[in-house]
N, C-alpha and C positions, 0 to 999 in steps of 0.2 A: 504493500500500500504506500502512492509516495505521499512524503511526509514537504509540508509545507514550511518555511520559515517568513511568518510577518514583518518584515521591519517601518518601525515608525521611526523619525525625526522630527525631534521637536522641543523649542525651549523651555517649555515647564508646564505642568499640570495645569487641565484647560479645560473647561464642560465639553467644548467638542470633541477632545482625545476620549475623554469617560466615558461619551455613546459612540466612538470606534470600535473602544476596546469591548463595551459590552457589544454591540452588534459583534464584533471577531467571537464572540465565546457563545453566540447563540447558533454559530452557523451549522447547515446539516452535513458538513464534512468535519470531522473530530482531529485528522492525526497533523498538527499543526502544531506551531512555535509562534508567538508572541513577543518578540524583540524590542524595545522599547528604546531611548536614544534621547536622552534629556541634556541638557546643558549640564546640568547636577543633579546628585543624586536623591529617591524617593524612593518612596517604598510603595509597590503596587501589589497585590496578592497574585499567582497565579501567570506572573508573565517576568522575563530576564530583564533585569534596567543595569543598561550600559550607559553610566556617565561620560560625555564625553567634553566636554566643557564648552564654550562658545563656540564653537565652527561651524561650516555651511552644511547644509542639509548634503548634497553632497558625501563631503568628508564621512558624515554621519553614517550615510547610507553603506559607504563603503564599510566602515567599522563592524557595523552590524552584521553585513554580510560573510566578512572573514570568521566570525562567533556561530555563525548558522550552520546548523544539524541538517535541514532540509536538503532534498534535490530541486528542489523547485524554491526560487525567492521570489517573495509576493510582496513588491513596495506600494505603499498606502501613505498619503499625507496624513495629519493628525487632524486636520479638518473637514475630513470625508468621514465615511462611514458604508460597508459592505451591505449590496444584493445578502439576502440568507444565502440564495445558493453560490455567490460570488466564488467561491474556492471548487465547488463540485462541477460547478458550468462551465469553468476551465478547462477541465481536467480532458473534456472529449478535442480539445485544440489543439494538446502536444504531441502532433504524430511526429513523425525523426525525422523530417523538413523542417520544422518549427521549432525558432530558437528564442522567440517572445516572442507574449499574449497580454492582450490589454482590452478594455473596453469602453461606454461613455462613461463619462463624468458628471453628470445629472444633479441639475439645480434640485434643490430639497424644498417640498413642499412648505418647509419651517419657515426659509427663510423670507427677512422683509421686501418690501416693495424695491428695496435701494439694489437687493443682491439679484433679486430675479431680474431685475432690469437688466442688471449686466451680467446675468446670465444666456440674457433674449438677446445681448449684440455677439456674446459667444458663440452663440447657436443658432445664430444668422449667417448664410449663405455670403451676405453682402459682407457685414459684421466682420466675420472672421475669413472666409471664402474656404479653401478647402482644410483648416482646422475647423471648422464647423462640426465634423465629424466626431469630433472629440465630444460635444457636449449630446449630442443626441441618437439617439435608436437608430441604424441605418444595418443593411443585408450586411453579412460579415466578408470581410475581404481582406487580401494581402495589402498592408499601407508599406510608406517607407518610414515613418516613427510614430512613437505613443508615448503620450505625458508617464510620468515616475509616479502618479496620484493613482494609477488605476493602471499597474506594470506585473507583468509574472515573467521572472527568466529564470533559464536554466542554470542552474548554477557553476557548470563546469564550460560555459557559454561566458561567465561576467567576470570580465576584465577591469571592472571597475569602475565609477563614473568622473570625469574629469573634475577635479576639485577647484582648478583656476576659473570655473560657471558658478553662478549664482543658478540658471536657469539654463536650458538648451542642454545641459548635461544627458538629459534623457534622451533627444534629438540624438546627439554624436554615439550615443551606447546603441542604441537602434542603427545605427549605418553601421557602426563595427560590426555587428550581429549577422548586418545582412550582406557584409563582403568575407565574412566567415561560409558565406552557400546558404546561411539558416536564415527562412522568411520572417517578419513581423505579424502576427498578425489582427484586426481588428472583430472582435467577437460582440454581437451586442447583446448578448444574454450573458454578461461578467461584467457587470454593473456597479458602480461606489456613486451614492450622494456626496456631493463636494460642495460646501458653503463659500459661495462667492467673496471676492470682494467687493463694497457697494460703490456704484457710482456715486460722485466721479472723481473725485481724485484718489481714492485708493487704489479703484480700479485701472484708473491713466497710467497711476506709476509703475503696476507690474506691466499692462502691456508695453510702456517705454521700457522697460527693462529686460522683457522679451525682446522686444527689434533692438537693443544693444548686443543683447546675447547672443541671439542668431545670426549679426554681421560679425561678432568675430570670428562663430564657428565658422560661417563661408570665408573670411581668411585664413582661418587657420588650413581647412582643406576643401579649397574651390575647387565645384565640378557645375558644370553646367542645369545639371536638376535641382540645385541649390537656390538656384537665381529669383526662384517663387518667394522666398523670403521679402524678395528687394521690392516687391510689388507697391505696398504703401508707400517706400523711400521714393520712390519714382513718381507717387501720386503725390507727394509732398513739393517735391521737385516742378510738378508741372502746374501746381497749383502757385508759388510761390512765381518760379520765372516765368510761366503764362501770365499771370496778374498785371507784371513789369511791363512786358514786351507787349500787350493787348493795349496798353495804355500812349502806345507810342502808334503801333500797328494798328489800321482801321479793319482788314480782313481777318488779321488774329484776336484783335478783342471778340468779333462776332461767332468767331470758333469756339474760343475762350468760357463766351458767358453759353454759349450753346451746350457745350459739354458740362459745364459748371449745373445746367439746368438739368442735365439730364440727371446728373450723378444724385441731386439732388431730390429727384424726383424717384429715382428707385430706390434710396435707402429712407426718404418719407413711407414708400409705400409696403419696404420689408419691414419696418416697424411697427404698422395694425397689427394690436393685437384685439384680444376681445374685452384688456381693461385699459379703458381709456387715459388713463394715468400715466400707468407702465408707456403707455406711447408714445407719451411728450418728453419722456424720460430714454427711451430707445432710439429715439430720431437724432440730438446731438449727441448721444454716446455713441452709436456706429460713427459719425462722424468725426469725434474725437477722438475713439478709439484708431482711426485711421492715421489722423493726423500724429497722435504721440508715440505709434508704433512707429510709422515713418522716420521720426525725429530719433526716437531713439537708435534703429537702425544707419542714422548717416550720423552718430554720437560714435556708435561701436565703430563704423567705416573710419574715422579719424582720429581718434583715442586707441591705446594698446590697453591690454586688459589689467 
């Protein structure tokens, strides 16, 4: 029977770690390890606490994983919380092509109006475009990465996650995985509720801090499939120097405000939802989200890490 190893990171006891850990002990798969990964030390009943003191979740993760008994490691944020079958509904994924299995990361019906909101620009087409997949239910398929919040790898597979990332760590362990031959792959029945951050400025700063991360990873190893990153940097780019040159140009200001209108028109209209609220709140978050991914992205292009 293979045996699972949990590992969490995280800085200190938290309501939201409390319903992880009880969700992990409710689940109907039993032969499983609980890792735990605190800045300092507690005492929790029932699961291993590896103090590791202030470092990045990263670091953490790697630590844990060197400690782990299991064949299979199952990384979980401390702010999600597991499907009941989360660990059995994996299990039918790992045929011997498959070298990690991940699933969505699904707004919680808990959270407030601020987190679902920016959950809706997550799990928006427009919003995120193709990570979008990450937050919502779609047919299960080979990807080329999955978030560390909702991760299962083999453990004789993980080489470790790069410690010099905040973020995108999970990104570069997914490409090693799959220039090892082993595919990625996206399962939507291995499910975690993940509590957002709310818009908007908590949420701004990780997506900025995502498009920093992900422009260094494409310096660190540029390949051409990588270039989807740069998408937003480009959209920032064309919005800024478009603005400039439309103001001078009488044929490119009319291109200018034309695309301007259209963009603006389809992330109004991916923003209906069915509460009127969440809408007004979803309309400048996809666009902000866009904009401070962008910016972060041409911050990593010009800063070393």
């Amino acid at each position: 029977m293979i045996k699972f190893s949990i590992i969490i990171p995280f800085k200190s006891m938290n309501d939201y770690l409390k319903k992880c850990i009880q969700e992990l002990l409710k689940q109907s798969y039993k032969n499983f390890e609980i890792i735990l990964l605190p800045d300092y030390d507690l005492k929790f009943k029932g699961v291993k606490v590896i103090p590791t003191g202030p470092v990045k979740p990263s670091l953490k993760r790697n630590i844990g994983a060197k400690k782990a008994k299991g064949e299979i490691l199952a990384f979980i944020d401390d702010d999600a919380y597991p499907d009941y079958n989360w660990m059995k509904n994996v299990l039918k994924y790992f045929k011997e092509d498959v070298g990690a299995v991940g699933g969505p990361n699904l707004t919680p019906k808990e959270d407030n109006i601020w987190q679902k909101a920016s959950g809706d620009v997550l799990s928006s087409p427009i919003g995120a475009g193709k990570f979008a997949l990450r937050y919502v239910v779609r047919k299960g398929q080979a990807v080329k990465e999955l978030p560390s919040c909702n991760l299962f790898v083999r453990k004789n597979l993980f080489k470790g996650f790069d410690t010099s990332l905040l973020t995108a760590e999970d990104s570069k362990l997914c490409f090693s995985i799959r220039k090892m031959g082993k595919k990625v792959i996206y399962a939507p029945d291995v499910k975690v509720y993940h509590h957002r951050r709310e818009l908007f400025r908590p949420h701004l700063k990780q997506v900025f801090i995502y498009g920093r991360d992900k422009a260094w990873l494409i310096k660190e190893d540029f390949s051409l499939d990588k270039l989807y990153y740069l998408a937003p940097f480009v959209f920032v780019l064309g919005l800024f120097f478009g603005g400039i040159v439309s103001a001078f140009v009488l044929p490119i200001k009319y291109l200018y405000l034309a695309f301007l209108g259209i963009y603006l028109l389809i992330s109004l209209f991916s923003s209906l939802t069915q509460n009127l609220e969440r809408s007004f709140l979803i309309f400048p978050g996809i666009i902000l989200t866009h904009i401070f991914y962008g910016l972060g992205s041409l911050y990593g292009l010009l800063k070393k890490k």
